[in-house]
C-alpha positions as CSV (number, residue, x, y, z in Angstrom):
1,X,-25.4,11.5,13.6
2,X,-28.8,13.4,12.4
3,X,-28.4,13.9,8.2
4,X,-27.8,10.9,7.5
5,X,-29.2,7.8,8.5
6,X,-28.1,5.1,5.7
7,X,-25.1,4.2,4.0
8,X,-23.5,2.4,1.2
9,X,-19.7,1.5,1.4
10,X,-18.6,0.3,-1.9
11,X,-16.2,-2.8,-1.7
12,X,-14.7,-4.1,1.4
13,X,-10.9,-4.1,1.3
14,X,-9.4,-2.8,4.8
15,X,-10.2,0.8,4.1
16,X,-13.7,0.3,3.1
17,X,-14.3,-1.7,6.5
18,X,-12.4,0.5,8.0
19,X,-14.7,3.3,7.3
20,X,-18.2,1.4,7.6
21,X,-16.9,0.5,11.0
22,X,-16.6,4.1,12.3
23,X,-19.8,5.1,10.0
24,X,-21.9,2.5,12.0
25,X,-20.4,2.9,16.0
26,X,-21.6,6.5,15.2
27,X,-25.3,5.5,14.4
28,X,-25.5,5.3,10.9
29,X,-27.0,2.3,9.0
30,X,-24.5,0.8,6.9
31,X,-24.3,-1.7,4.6
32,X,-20.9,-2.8,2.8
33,X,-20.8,-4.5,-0.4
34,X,-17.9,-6.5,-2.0
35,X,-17.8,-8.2,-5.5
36,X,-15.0,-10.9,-4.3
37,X,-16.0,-13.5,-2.1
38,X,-14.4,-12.7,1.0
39,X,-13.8,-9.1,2.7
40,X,-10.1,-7.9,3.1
41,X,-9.3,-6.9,-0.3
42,X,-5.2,-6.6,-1.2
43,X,-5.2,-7.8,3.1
44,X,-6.6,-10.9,2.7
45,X,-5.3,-14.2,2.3
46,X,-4.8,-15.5,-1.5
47,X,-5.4,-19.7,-2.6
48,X,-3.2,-21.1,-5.3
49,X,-1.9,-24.3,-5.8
50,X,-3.4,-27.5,-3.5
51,X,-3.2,-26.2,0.2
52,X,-0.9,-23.3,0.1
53,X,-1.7,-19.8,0.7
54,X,-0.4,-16.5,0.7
55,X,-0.8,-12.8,1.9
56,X,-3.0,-11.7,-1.0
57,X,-0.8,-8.4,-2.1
58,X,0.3,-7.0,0.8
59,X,2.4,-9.8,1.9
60,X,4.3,-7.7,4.9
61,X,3.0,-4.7,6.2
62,X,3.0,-2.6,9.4
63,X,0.4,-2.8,12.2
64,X,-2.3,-0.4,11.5
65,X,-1.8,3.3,13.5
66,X,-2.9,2.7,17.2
67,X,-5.8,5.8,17.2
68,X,-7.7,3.3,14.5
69,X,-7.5,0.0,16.6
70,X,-8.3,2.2,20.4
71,X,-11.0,3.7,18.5
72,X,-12.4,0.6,16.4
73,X,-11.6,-1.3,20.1
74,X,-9.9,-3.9,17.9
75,X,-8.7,-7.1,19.7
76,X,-4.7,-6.9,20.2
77,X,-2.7,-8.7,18.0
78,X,0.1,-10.8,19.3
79,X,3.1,-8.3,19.6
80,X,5.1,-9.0,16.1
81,X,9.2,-10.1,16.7
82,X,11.6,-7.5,15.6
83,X,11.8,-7.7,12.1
84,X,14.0,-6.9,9.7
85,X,14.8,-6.3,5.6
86,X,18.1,-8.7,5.0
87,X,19.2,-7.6,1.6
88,X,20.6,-10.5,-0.1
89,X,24.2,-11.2,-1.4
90,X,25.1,-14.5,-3.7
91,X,27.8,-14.9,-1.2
92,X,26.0,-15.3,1.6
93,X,27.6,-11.6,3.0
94,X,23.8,-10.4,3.7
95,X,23.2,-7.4,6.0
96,X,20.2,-7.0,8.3
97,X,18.6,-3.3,8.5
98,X,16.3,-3.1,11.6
99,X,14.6,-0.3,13.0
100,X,17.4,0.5,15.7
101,X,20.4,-0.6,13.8
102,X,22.5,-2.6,10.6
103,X,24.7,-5.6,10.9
104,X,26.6,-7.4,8.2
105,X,29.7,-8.8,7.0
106,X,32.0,-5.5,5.2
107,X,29.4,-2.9,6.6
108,X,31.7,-0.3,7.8
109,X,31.4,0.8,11.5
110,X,31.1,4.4,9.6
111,X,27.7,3.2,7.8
112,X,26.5,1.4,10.8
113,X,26.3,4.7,12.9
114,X,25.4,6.6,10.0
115,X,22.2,4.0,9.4
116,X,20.9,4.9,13.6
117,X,20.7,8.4,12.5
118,X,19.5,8.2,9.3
119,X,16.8,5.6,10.7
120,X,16.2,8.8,13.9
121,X,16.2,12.0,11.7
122,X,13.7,10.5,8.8
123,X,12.0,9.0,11.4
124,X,11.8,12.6,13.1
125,X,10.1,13.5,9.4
126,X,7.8,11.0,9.1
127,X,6.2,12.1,12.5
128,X,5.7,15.1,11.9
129,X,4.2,14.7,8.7
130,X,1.9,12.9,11.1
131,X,-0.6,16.0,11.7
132,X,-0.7,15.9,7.9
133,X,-1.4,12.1,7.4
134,X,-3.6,11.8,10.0
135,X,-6.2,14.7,9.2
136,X,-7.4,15.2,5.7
137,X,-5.6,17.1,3.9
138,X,-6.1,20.7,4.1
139,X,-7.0,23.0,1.1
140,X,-4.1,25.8,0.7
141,X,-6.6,28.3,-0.8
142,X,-10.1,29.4,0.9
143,X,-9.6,27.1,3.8
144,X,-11.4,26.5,6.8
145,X,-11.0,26.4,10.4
146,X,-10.6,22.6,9.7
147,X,-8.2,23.5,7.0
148,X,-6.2,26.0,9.0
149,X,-6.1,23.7,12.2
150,X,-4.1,20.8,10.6
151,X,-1.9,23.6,8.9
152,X,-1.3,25.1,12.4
153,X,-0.1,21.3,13.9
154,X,1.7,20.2,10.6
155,X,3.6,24.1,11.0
156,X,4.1,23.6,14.9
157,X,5.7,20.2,14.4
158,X,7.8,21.4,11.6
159,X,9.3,24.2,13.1
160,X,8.9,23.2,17.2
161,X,8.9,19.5,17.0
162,X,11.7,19.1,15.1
163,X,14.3,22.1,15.6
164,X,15.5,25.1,13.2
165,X,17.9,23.0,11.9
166,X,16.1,20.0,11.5
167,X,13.3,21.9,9.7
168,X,15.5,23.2,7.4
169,X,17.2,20.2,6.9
170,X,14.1,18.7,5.8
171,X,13.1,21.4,3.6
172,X,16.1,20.6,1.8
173,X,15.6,17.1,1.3
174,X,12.0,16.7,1.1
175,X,12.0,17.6,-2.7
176,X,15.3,15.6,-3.2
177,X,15.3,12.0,-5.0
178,X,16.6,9.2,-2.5
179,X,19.6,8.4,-5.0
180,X,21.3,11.6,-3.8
181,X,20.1,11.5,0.0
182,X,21.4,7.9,0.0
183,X,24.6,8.4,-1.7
184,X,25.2,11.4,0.8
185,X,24.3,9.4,4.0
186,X,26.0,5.8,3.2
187,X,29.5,3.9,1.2
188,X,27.9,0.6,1.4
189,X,26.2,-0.3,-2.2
190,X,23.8,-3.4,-0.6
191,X,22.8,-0.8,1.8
192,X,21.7,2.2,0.2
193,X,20.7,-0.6,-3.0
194,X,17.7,-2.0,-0.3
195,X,16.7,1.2,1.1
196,X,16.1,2.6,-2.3
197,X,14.2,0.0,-3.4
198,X,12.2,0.1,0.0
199,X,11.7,4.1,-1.3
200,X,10.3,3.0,-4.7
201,X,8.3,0.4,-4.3
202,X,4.9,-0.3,-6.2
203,X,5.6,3.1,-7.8
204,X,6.7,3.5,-11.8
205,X,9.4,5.6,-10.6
206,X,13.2,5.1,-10.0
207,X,15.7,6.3,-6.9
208,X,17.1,9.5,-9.4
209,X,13.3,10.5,-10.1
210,X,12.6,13.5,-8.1
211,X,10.8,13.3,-5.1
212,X,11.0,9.7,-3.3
213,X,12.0,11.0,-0.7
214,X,8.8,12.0,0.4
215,X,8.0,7.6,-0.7
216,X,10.4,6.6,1.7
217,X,9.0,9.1,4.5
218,X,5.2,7.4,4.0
219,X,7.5,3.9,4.5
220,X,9.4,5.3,7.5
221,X,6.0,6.5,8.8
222,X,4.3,3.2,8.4
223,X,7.5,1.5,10.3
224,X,7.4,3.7,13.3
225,X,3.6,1.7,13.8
226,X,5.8,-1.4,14.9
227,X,7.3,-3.9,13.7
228,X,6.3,-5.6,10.0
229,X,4.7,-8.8,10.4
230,X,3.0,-11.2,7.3
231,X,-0.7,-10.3,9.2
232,X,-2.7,-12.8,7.8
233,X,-5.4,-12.2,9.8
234,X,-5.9,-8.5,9.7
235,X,-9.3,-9.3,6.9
236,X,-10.6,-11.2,9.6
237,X,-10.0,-9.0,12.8
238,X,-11.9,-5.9,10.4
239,X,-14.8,-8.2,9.3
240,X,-15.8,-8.6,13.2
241,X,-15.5,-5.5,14.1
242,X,-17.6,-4.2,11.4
243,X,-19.7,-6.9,12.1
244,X,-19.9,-6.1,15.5
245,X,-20.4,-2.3,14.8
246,X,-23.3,-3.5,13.3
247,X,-22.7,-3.4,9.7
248,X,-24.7,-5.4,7.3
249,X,-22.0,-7.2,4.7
250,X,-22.4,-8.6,1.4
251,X,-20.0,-10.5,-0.9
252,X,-19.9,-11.7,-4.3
253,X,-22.1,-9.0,-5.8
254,X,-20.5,-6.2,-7.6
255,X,-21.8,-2.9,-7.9
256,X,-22.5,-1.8,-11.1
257,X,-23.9,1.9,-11.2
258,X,-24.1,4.8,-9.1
259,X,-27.5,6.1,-8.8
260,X,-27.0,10.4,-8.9
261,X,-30.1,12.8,-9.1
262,X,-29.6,15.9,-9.5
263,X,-25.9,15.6,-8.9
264,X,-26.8,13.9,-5.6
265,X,-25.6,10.3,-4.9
266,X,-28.9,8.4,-4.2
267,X,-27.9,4.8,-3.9
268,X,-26.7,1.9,-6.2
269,X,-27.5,-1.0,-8.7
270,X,-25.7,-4.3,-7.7
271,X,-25.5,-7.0,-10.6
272,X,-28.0,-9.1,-8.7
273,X,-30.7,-6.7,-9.8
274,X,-31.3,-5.3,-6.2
275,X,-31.0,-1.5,-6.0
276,X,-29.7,0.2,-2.6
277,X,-30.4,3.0,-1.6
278,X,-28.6,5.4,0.8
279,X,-28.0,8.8,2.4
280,X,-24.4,8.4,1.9
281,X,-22.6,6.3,-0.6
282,X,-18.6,5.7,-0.3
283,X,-16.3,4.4,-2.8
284,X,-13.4,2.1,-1.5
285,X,-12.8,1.6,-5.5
286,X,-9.9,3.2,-7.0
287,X,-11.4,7.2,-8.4
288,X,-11.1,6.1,-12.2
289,X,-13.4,3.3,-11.2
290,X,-15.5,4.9,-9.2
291,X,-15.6,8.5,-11.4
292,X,-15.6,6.5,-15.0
293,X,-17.1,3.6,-14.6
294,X,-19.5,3.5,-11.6
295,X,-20.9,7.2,-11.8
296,X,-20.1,7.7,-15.5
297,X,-19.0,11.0,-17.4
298,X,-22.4,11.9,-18.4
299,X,-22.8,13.3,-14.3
300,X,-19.4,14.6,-14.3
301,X,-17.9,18.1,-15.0
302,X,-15.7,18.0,-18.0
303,X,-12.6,19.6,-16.2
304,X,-12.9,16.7,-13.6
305,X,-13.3,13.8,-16.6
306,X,-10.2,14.9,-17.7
307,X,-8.3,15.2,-14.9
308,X,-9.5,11.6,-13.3
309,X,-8.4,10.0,-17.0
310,X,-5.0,11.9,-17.1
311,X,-4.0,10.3,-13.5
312,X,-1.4,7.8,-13.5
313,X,-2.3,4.3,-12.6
314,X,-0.9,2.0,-14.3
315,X,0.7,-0.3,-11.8
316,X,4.6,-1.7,-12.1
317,X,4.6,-4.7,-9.8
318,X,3.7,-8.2,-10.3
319,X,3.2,-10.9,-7.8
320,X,5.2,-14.4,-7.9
321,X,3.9,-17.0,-5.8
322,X,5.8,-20.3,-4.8
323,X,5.1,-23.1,-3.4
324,X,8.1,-25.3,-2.4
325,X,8.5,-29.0,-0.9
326,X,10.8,-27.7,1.3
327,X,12.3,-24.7,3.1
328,X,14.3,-22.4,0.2
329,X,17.8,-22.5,1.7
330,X,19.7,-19.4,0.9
331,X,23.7,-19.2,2.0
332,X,24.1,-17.7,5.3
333,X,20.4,-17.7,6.5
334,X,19.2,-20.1,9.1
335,X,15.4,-20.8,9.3
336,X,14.4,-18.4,12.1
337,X,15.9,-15.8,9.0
338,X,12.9,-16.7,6.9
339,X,10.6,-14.7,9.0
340,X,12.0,-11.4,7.8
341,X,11.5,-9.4,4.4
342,X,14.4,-10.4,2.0
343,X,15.4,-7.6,-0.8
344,X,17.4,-8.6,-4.1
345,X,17.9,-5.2,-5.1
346,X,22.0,-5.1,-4.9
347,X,23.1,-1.7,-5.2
348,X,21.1,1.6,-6.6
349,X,22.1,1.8,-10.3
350,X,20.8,-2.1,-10.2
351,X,17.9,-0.6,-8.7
352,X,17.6,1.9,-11.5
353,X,18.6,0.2,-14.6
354,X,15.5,-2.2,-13.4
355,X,12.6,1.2,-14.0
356,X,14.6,1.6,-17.1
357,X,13.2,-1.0,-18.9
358,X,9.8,-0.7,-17.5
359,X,10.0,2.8,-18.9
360,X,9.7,1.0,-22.5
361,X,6.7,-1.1,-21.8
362,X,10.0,-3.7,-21.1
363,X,10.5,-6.6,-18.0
364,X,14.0,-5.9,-16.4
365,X,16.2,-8.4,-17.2
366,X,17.0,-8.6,-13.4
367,X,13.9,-7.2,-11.7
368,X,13.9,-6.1,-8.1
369,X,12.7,-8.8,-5.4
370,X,10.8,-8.3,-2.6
371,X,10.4,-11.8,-0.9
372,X,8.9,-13.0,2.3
373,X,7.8,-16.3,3.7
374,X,5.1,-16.6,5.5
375,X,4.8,-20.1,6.0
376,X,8.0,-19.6,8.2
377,X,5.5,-17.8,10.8
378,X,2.5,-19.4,10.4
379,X,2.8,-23.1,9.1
380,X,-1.2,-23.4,8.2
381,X,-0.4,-21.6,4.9
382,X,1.4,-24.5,3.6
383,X,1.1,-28.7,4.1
384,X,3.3,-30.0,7.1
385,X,7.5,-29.5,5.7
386,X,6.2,-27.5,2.8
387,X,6.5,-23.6,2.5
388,X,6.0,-20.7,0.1
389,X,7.4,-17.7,-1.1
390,X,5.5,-14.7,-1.9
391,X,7.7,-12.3,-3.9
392,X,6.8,-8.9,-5.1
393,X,8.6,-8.2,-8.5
394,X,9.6,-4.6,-9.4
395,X,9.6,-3.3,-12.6
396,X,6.9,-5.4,-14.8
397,X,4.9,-2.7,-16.5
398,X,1.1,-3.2,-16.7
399,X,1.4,-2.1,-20.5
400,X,3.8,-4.7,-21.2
401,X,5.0,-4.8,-25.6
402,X,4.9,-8.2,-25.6
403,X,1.9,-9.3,-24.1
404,X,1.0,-10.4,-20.5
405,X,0.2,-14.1,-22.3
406,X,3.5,-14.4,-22.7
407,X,5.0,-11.8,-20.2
408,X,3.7,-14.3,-17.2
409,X,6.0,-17.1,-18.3
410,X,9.1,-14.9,-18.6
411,X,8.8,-13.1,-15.1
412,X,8.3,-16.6,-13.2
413,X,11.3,-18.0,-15.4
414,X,13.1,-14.5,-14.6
415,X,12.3,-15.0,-11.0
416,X,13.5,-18.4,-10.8
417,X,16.5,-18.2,-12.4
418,X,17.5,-15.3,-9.5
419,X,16.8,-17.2,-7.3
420,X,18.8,-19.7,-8.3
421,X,22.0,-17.4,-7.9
422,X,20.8,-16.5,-4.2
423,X,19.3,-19.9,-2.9
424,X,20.9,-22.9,-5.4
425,X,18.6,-26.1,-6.2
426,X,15.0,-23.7,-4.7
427,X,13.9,-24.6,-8.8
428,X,13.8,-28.1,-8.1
429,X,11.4,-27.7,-4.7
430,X,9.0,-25.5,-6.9
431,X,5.8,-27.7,-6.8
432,X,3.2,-24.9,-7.8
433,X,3.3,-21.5,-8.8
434,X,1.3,-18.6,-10.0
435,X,1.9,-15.4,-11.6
436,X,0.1,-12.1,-10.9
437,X,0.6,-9.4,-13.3
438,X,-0.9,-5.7,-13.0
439,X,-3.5,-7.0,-15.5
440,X,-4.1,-9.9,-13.3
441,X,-4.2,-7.7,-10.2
442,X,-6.4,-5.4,-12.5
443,X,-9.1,-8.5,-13.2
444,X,-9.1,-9.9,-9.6
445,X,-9.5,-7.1,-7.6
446,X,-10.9,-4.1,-9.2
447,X,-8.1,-2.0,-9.2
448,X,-7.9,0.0,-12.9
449,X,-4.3,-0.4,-14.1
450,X,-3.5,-3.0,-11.3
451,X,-1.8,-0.2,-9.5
452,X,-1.1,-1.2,-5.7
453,X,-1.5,2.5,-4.3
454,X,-4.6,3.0,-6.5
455,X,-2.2,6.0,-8.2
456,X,1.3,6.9,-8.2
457,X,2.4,8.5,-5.0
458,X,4.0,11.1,-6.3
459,X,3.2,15.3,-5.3
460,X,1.3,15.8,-7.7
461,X,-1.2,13.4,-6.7
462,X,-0.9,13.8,-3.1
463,X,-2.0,15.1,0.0
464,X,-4.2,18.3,-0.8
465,X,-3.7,17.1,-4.9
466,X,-4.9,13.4,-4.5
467,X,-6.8,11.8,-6.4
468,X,-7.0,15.1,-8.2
469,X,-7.8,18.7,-7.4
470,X,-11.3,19.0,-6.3
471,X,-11.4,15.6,-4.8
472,X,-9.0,16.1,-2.0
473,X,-11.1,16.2,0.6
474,X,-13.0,12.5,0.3
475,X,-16.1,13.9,-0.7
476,X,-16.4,15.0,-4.6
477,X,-18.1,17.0,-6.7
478,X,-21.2,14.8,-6.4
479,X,-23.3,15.6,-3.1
480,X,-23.6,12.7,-0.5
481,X,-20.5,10.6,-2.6
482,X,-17.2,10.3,-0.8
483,X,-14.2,8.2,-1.3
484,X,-12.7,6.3,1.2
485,X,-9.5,4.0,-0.7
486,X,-6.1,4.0,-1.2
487,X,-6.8,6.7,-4.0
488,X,-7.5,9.4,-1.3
489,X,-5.1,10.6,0.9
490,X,-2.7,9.8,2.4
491,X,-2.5,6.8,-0.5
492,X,-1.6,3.1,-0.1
493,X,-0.2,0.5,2.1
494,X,-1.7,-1.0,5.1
495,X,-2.5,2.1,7.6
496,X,-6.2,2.5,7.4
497,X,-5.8,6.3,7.5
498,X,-8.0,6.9,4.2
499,X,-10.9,4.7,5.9
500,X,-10.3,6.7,8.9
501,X,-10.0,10.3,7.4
502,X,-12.8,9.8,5.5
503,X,-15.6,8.4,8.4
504,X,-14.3,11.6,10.0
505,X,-15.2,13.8,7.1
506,X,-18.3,12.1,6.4
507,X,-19.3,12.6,10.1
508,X,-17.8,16.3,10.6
509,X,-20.1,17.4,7.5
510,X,-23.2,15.6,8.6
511,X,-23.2,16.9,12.0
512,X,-23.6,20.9,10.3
């Protein structure tokens, strides 16, 4: 790397280290700096309570894609057990959906074979969207050779990799909402009632809202990394390799400006008074953040002002934390159960009638539950015979009518008192608990409108359209600023393809 020598990564959650780690093995200076206390971001581990600990937000996620830990030479993790989503019943009749098959009392031998080739063909999607996820995305008009290379591979695997009819086949689909793909694939109502709320999740959308289909294929393309663990350690394993690549970190200072000249990004102010400089500034921040707040309108075109306000971002999941005496005990699980990611989500309309009233500003009076327990892998997150419960609750609106004062108290109490139906006596083993709501999410790490994905997933803020138009490729409008988060593509979750897509941009442009 010749052009440029320094740079600044703005805020260290996995993408941001991600990116300073491939920035710095290729030569360039890099210093990383990130307002919390510890590196990791939404991957780290969370404190609540006295002694217990959880998955921060991402409380089960996917190993990260194999090209980012060959070419970070990140250590192995141990191989994670097969895991599975169990999707609840109150009667104890719960059914187990694995990546190569479903079991479970009344799932017909029909939907069992039908689930192996549902799991194969959007599986057979997801990787060949692959060329697409993996590259950044290309521009559709006055495209480069870049541009037209990762059109050529996403076309050859399209057409080639997956058949005439399977192309078609997904052409159909791809623009479908999962509520229809489900209902045409599946009789069982537990089944295709997890799977769409697997499609949906941390989005403010619902399984009839067009399009999640293409949700549940960035899902199925996470799964096919291996199997979901809790991956409490995944901060850690980043923060020494960055360290090791030779970048310089700093915590508990936020950044509070963007330094542009002449529409070039020079550096940043930090709120301890120092001022960096730097060839090469990155934002892991979210792009209202970074556009609004850390560069400012007053060095922005209009147009792209606008466009940056009018994304959606306002996030729609809140975090419930538990901490119990004792293991929760739900009918029909054993304790080796507790490893895997449980779903309350009972059928689709239940699914559905949930983003209803989060349409209105409104909690669902029966929210969607996504629940691990990740004391049941790793017993250091808890005291000896205690546990916890971290559980993901779908649809709790960050604009919420009646207030998140009072909003917090009504989703635990919510939370509970499902619970109760699914695991009888857990309230009585509750010794501490905590509340997260998008606000709270919001306040605690830096994300405007608490939204998980940085923005809604949806087409018209993906791929070659995300954040916005003119910002697709990680750099912006601003020469020598780039973006490197979950608000570039491909989006959120725990893949470490924006990190990685944008090093490689950064690196391709400063090598002309």
């Amino acid at each position: 790397m010749t052009k440029a020598k320094t740079a600044l990564v703005i805020g260290g959650g996995h993408n941001g280290l991600i990116c300073a780690t491939y920035l710095a093995q290729a030569g360039c200076q890099v210093q990383l700096v990130e307002r919390r206390d510890t590196v990791g971001g939404g991957a780290a581990l969370h404190h609540f309570g006295e002694g217990y600990s959880v998955p921060a937000l991402a409380q089960m996620h996917h190993p990260l894609h194999p090209k980012i830990a060959k070419e970070l030479k990140l250590d192995a993790p141990a191989p994670a057990p097969a895991s599975a989503i169990i999707a609840l019943s109150r009667e104890g009749q719960h059914l187990y959906l694995g990546e190569n098959g479903a079991t479970g009392t009344g799932l017909s031998a029909e939907d069992q074979v039908a689930y192996i080739a549902f799991k194969q063909e959007f599986g057979a999607y997801a990787k060949a969207l692959g060329a697409l996820y993996l590259n950044t995305a290309p521009r559709l008009k006055d495209f480069d050779l870049a541009d037209g290379t990762v059109l050529a591979k996403l076309g050859w695997q399209l057409r080639f990799g997956l058949g005439r009819d399977a192309m078609r086949e997904f052409l159909r689909v791809g623009g479908m909402n999962v509520y229809d793909i489900l209902n045409e694939k599946f009789a069982s109502p537990a089944l295709k009632g997890a799977l769409a709320a697997q499609a949906v999740l941390g989005n403010h959308v619902g399984p009839r809202t067009p399009t999640t289909a293409l949700n549940y294929l960035y899902a199925r393309f996470q799964e096919l990394q291996g199997p979901a663990s809790h991956g409490t350690q995944i901060a850690d394993h980043l923060r020494d390799a960055a360290s090791d690549a030779g970048v310089s970190i700093t915590t508990g200072v936020a950044v509070e400006q963007i330094m542009v000249s002449d529409g070039v990004a020079t550096g940043a102010s930090l709120s301890d008074g120092r001022v960096i400089e730097a060839d090469i500034v990155v934002s892991n921040a979210d792009a209202k953040a970074t556009f609004l707040n850390l560069v400012g309108p007053a060095q922005l075109d209009a147009m792209l002002t606008h466009r940056i306000s009018k994304t959606r971002t306002n996030g729609d999941v809140s975090k419930v934390n538990l901490a119990l005496d004792s293991a929760p005990d739900f009918a029909g699980l054993n304790a080796d159960d507790l490893r895997h990611r449980m779903m309350i989500a009972p059928d689709m309309r239940y699914v559905e009638r949930a983003f209803n009233a989060s349409k209105y500003g409104e909690i669902s009076q029966a929210p969607v539950l996504d629940i691990a327990c990740p004391s049941a892998v790793n017993g250091a997150l808890a005291p000896a015979g205690h546990h916890v419960l971290s559980i993901n609750v779908s649809f709790t609106p960050y604009r919420l009518k009646q207030g998140w004062d009072e909003g917090r108290a009504v989703v635990l109490q919510k939370v509970l008192d499902i619970l109760e139906d699914y695991s009888p006596g857990i309230g009585a083993k509750v010794v501490a608990s905590e509340v997260l709501s998008p606000v709270d999410i919001e306040a605690q790490y830096g994300i405007t409108g608490g939204h998980w994905h940085h923005g809604e997933m949806s087409i018209d803020q993906g791929f070659m359209m995300r954040p916005v138009h003119g910002t697709a490729q990680y750099q912006t409008p601003i020469e020598g600023l780039f973006l490197c988060g979950a608000a570039a593509h491909p989006g959120g979750g725990i893949t470490g393809l924006p990190g990685r897509n944008a090093a490689r941009r950064i690196l391709a442009k400063a090598a002309r």
